[in-house]
N, C-alpha and C positions, 0 to 999 in steps of 0.2 A: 613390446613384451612387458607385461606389470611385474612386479616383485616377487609376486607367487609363482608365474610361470618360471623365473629367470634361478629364483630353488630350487624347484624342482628341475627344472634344467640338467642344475650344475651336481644334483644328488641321484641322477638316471642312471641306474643301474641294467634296467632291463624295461622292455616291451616302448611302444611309442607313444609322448606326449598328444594325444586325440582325446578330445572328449569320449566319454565312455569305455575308453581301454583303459586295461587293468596295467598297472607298472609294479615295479619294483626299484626300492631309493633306497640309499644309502643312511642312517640316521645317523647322527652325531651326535646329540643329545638324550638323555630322557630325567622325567621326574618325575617319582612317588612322594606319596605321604604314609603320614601313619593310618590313616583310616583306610585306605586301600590298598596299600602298597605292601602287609604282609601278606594278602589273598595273590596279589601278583608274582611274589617272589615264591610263595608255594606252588603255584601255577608253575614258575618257569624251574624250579627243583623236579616238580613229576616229567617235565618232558625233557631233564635231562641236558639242561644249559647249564654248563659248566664254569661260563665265565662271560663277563661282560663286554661286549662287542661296542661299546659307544666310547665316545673320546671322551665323554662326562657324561657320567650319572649322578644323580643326586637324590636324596633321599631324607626330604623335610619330617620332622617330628613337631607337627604344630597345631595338630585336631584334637590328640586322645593325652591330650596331658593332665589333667586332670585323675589324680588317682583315687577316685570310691572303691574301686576293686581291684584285684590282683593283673585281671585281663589287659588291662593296659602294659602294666609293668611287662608282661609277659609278652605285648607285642614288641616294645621298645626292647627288650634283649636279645628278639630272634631278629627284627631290623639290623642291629647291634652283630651279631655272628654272622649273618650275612654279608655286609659289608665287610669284615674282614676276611670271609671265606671267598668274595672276589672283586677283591681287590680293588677297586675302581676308584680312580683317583678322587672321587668327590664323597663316596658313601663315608671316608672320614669325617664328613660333615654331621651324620647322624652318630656317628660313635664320639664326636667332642657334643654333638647337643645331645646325647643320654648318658657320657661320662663325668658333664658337668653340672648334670642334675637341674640343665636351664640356667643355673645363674647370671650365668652372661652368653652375652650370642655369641656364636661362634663365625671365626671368619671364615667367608665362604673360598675356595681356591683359585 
Protein backbone atom coordinates (compact mmCIF):
# COMPACT_ATOMS: atom_id res chain seq x y z
CA UNK A 1 0.00 0.00 0.00
CA UNK A 2 1.74 3.49 -1.09
CA UNK A 3 1.56 6.62 1.13
CA UNK A 4 -1.64 7.94 -0.50
CA UNK A 5 -3.54 4.90 0.01
CA UNK A 6 -2.29 4.26 3.78
CA UNK A 7 -4.03 8.51 4.29
CA UNK A 8 -6.46 8.02 3.07
CA UNK A 9 -6.81 4.89 4.96
CA UNK A 10 -6.23 6.03 8.21
CA UNK A 11 -8.77 9.52 7.43
CA UNK A 12 -11.86 6.99 6.07
CA UNK A 13 -14.73 8.12 7.43
CA UNK A 14 -17.17 6.70 5.25
CA UNK A 15 -17.93 4.67 1.88
CA UNK A 16 -15.02 1.99 0.43
CA UNK A 17 -11.51 2.68 -0.56
CA UNK A 18 -12.32 1.24 -4.68
CA UNK A 19 -11.38 2.91 -7.40
CA UNK A 20 -14.15 5.09 -8.53
CA UNK A 21 -16.20 5.16 -5.20
CA UNK A 22 -17.06 8.23 -3.68
CA UNK A 23 -15.62 8.46 0.12
CA UNK A 24 -15.77 10.60 2.79
CA UNK A 25 -12.31 11.60 5.04
CA UNK A 26 -11.78 13.23 7.71
CA UNK A 27 -9.48 16.52 7.05
CA UNK A 28 -7.02 17.82 9.56
CA UNK A 29 -5.60 20.47 7.77
CA UNK A 30 -6.59 23.38 5.43
CA UNK A 31 -4.94 26.45 3.80
CA UNK A 32 -6.10 29.78 2.31
CA UNK A 33 -4.62 32.80 1.02
CA UNK A 34 -5.31 36.13 0.41
CA UNK A 35 -6.39 35.93 -3.13
CA UNK A 36 -8.76 33.27 -2.56
CA UNK A 37 -9.36 32.57 0.71
CA UNK A 38 -11.87 35.75 1.40
CA UNK A 39 -14.29 34.31 -1.58
CA UNK A 40 -13.98 31.02 0.57
CA UNK A 41 -14.68 32.19 3.89
CA UNK A 42 -17.75 34.14 2.28
CA UNK A 43 -18.75 30.93 0.82
CA UNK A 44 -18.55 29.07 4.06
CA UNK A 45 -20.58 32.35 6.20
CA UNK A 46 -23.61 31.90 3.44
CA UNK A 47 -23.88 28.26 4.26
CA UNK A 48 -23.80 28.72 7.66
CA UNK A 49 -20.45 27.18 9.12
CA UNK A 50 -20.06 28.34 12.35
CA UNK A 51 -16.71 27.28 13.21
CA UNK A 52 -13.77 25.43 12.23
CA UNK A 53 -13.68 21.77 12.17
CA UNK A 54 -9.87 21.25 11.25
CA UNK A 55 -7.03 20.64 14.00
CA UNK A 56 -5.15 23.61 11.92
CA UNK A 57 -6.17 26.01 9.70
CA UNK A 58 -4.12 28.50 8.30
CA UNK A 59 -4.63 31.45 6.48
CA UNK A 60 -1.28 33.05 4.40
CA UNK A 61 -1.56 36.77 3.47
CA UNK A 62 1.25 36.75 0.80
CA UNK A 63 -0.56 37.49 -2.92
CA UNK A 64 -2.55 40.90 -2.26
CA UNK A 65 0.02 42.90 -0.38
CA UNK A 66 0.80 45.34 -2.18
CA UNK A 67 -1.65 48.25 -1.38
CA UNK A 68 -2.53 50.70 -4.87
CA UNK A 69 -6.18 50.50 -3.58
CA UNK A 70 -8.35 50.18 -0.69
CA UNK A 71 -9.55 46.50 -1.79
CA UNK A 72 -6.66 44.78 -0.48
CA UNK A 73 -6.67 46.53 2.84
CA UNK A 74 -10.33 45.53 3.02
CA UNK A 75 -9.65 41.88 2.35
CA UNK A 76 -6.85 41.75 4.91
CA UNK A 77 -9.27 42.91 7.69
CA UNK A 78 -12.22 40.64 6.85
CA UNK A 79 -9.37 37.64 6.78
CA UNK A 80 -8.43 39.53 10.12
CA UNK A 81 -12.30 39.18 11.89
CA UNK A 82 -12.70 36.03 10.63
CA UNK A 83 -10.04 34.50 12.16
CA UNK A 84 -10.88 35.77 15.42
CA UNK A 85 -14.60 35.10 14.89
CA UNK A 86 -13.43 31.23 14.69
CA UNK A 87 -11.06 30.76 16.50
CA UNK A 88 -8.70 28.29 14.94
CA UNK A 89 -5.67 27.84 16.40
CA UNK A 90 -3.45 28.87 13.33
CA UNK A 91 -5.76 31.90 11.73
CA UNK A 92 -3.56 33.92 14.47
CA UNK A 93 -1.12 33.49 11.96
CA UNK A 94 -2.96 36.08 9.49
CA UNK A 95 -4.02 38.34 12.41
CA UNK A 96 0.10 38.63 13.59
CA UNK A 97 0.95 39.05 9.53
CA UNK A 98 -1.85 42.03 9.20
CA UNK A 99 -1.38 43.21 12.88
CA UNK A 100 2.31 43.69 12.06
CA UNK A 101 1.83 45.31 9.04
CA UNK A 102 4.51 42.53 7.57
CA UNK A 103 7.57 43.71 9.31
CA UNK A 104 8.65 40.59 10.39
CA UNK A 105 7.31 37.14 9.86
CA UNK A 106 5.33 35.71 11.89
CA UNK A 107 5.91 32.36 13.79
CA UNK A 108 3.93 29.84 12.51
CA UNK A 109 2.33 27.38 15.61
Amino acid sequence: MNITRKIIKAHLVSGEMKAGSEIGIKIDQTLTQDSTGTMAYLQFESMGIDKVKTELSVAYIDHNTLQSGFENADDHAYIQSTAYAYQSRATAFAIRCISSGFRAPAKLL
